[in-house]
N, C-alpha and C positions, 0 to 999 in steps of 0.2 A: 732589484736587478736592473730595472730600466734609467733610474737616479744614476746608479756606478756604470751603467754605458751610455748615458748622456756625458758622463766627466770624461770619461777616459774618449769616449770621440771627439772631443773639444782638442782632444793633443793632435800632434801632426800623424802618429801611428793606428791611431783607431779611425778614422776616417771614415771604412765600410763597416762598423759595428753597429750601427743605430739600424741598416735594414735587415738585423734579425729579432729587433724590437718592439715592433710596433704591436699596435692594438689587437688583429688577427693573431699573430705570435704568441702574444702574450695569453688570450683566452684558447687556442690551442694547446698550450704549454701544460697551463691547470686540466685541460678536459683530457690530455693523452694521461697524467701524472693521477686523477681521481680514477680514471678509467683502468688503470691499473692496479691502483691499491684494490679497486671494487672486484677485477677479474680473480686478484689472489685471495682475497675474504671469500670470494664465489666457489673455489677450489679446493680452500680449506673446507668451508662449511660442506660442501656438498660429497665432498670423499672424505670425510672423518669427522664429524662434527661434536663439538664439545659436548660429554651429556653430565648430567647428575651423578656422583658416584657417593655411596651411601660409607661414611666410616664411623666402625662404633669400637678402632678400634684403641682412642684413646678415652672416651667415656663411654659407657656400655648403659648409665642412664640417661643419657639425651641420645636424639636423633641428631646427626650431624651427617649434612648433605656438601660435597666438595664437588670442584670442576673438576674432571677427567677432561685435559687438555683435547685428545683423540690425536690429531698428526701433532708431534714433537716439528716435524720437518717442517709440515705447513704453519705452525706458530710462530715457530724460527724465521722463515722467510717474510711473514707478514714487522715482523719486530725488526728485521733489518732493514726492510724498506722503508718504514718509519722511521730507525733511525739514520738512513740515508736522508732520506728526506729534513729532518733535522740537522745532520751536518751540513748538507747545503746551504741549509737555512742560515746557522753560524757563520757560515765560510762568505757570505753576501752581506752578513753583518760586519764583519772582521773587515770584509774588504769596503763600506761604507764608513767605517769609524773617520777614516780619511780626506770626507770631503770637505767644502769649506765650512766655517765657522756661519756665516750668514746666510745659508742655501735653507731656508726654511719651505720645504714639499707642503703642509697647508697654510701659508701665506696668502695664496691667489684662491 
């Protein structure tokens, strides 16, 4: 993220992008974004939480223990956050395919 807004500040239109950049920013960024996947695990687990569910009802001689999900809703939200978080991810790759040829980030 900070690579594609050093490029695009270098044009004449990005100018003020780099001061939502920096180092504060950036470790802000990750601590709101884990802070939230951690707050919806916390809500899942603590009002419905996934337990053991015993099925024997396709072999009747083995034990066979499966997840009971518990919240449909809370699993759903936790998977769409992740794959939000992953299309982000994509979409800051897609938008780096673009920079130059010789911009090597561990060079220095």
């Amino acid at each position: 993220m900070v690579v594609i807004a050093v490029f695009k500040s270098s044009r004449p239109e990005g100018k003020g992008t780099m001061k939502w950049f920096g180092a504060a920013q950036q470790r802000c960024t990750v601590l709101v974004l884990t802070v939230l996947q951690v707050v919806i695990c916390a809500v899942w687990i603590s009002t419905a939480s996934p337990t053991p569910h015993k099925n024997n009802q396709y072999i009747r001689s083995k034990i066979v223990f499966e997840c009971a999900i518990g919240s449909v809703a809370g699993f759903s939200l936790l998977l769409a956050y992740v794959g939000l978080l992953a299309a982000v991810s994509f979409l800051l790759a897609f938008l780096a395919r673009n920079l130059p040829d010789n911009f090597n980030e561990a060079k220095f």
